[in-house]
N, C-alpha and C positions, 0 to 999 in steps of 0.2 A: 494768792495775789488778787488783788480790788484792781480793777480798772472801770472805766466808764465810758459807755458806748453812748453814741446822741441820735435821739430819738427823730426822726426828717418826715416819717409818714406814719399813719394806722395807729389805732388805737393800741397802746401797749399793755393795755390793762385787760384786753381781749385776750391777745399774743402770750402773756405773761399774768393768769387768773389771779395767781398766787400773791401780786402786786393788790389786790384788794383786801389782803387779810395784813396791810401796813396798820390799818385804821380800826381799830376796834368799832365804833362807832360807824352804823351807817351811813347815817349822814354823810360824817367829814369824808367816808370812804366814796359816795356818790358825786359829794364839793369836788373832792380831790379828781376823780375820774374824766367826769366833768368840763373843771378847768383844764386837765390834760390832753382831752379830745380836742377844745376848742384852742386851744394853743397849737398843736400841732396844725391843725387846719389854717391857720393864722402863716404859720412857717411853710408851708404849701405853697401859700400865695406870695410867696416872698417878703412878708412884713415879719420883720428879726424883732424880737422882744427880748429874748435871751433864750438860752440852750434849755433842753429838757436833756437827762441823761437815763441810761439803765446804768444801776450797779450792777457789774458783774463779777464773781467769785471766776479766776480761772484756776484748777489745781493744777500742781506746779508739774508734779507727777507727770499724769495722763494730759493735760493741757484740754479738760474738758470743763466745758463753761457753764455757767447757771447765773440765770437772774434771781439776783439779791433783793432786789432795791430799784429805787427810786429819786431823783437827786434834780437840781438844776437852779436856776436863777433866772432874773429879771431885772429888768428898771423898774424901782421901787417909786418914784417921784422925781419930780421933774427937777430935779435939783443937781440929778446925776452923783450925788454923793452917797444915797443909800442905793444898794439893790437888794429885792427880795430872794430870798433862799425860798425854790418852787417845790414845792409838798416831799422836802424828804424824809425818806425811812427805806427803816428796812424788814423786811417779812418776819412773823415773828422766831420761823426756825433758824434764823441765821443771827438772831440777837446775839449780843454778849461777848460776840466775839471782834469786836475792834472794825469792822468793815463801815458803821458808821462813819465814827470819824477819818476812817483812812480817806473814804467818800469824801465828807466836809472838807477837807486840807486840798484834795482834787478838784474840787470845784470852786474852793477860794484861791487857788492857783489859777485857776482859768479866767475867771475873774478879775484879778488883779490885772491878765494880760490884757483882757478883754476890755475892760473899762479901767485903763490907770487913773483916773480921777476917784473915782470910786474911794469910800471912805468905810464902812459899814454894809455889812451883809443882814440885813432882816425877818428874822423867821417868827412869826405871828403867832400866839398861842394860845388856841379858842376858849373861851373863859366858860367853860362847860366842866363837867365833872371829870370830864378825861385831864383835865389842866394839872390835877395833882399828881399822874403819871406822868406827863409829859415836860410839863417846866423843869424837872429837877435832871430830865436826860438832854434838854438843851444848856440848862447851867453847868451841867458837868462836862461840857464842849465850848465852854469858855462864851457865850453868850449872858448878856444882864441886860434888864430891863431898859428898856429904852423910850420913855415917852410914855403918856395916857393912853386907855383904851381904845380901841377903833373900833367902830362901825362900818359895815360897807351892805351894801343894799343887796349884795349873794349870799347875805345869811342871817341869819335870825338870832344870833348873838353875836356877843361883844368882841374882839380880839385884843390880847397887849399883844405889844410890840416888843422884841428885846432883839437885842445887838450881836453882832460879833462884828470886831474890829479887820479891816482890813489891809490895814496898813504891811507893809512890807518889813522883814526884820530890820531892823537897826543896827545900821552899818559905822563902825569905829574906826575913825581917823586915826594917821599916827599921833596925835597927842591927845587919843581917847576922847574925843570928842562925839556925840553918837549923832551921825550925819542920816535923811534919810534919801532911800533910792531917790536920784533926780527923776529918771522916767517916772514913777510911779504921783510923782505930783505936776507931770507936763504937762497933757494934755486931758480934757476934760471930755472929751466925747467919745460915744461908747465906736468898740472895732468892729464889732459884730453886726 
């Protein structure tokens, strides 16, 4: 079983070493590290930008736990319609086995509650040579490109952007009509 614990204090990448071998790449695994100390620090002082999570593996068996992973979100821009998907993965010994995406569907559910305005979940994907292993494990989790490349001044290449849709399933009136969640297009500001 995948659950997800949300990270409130300390560095988890201290806590949990093995969260650094998500990133093949230095770099993005310093980027990644990085951004995650300074966010939690941010949630300290009580300024909410959106959750950070651990994936956790719990066996069903013994009921003994192991960090997986790494998962979480943000406001993307100020528009409140996108939020950023925050550096997830997952370690490479526990690849292949489905705890990804069970992850992703966890935290697009959180999401949804979290910000019912919210349109688009955004995971960035650094146009570096890692891009040819990594676009095709985010396409395969229902994410497409989404807009031109970005720039942002914490790194020294490029990023696309691509999507996954957040919308809520599509609910069928009695005469088939496919209606959707009213809460989920209420209110526009985040709950968190």
């Amino acid at each position: 079983m995948i659950g997800l614990s949300e990270v409130t204090a300390g560095n988890p990448f201290e806590r949990f070493p093995q969260l650094r071998a998500v990133w093949p790449d230095p770099k993005l695994q310093a980027l990644a590290e990085e951004a995650t100390i300074e966010e939690v620090d941010r949630l300290s002082q009580h300024v909410k930008t959106g959750p950070i999570f651990l994936v956790v593996h719990v066996d069903e068996a013994t009921k003994a736990q192991r960090v997986v992973g790494i998962t979480g979100f943000f406001i993307y821009d100020e528009t409140g319609l996108n939020l950023g998907l925050r550096w997830h993965g997952i370690v490479p010994d526990e690849r292949g086995k489905g705890f990804s995406r069970i992850a992703l569907e966890q935290v697009r559910d959180i999401a949804r509650q979290a910000v019912p305005g919210a349109e688009r979940l955004i995971e960035l994907i650094p146009c570096t040579p890692d891009r040819a292993d990594i676009e095709p494990y985010f396409r395969a989790m229902g994410f497409k490109p989404h807009g031109p490349e970005e720039t942002h001044e914490w790194a020294k290449h490029a990023w696309q952007p691509f999507a996954l849709d957040l919308a809520p399933e599509l609910v069928s009136a009695p005469d088939s009509t496919p209606l959707k969640d009213a809460e989920s297009v209420a209110a526009k500001k985040p709950r968190f």
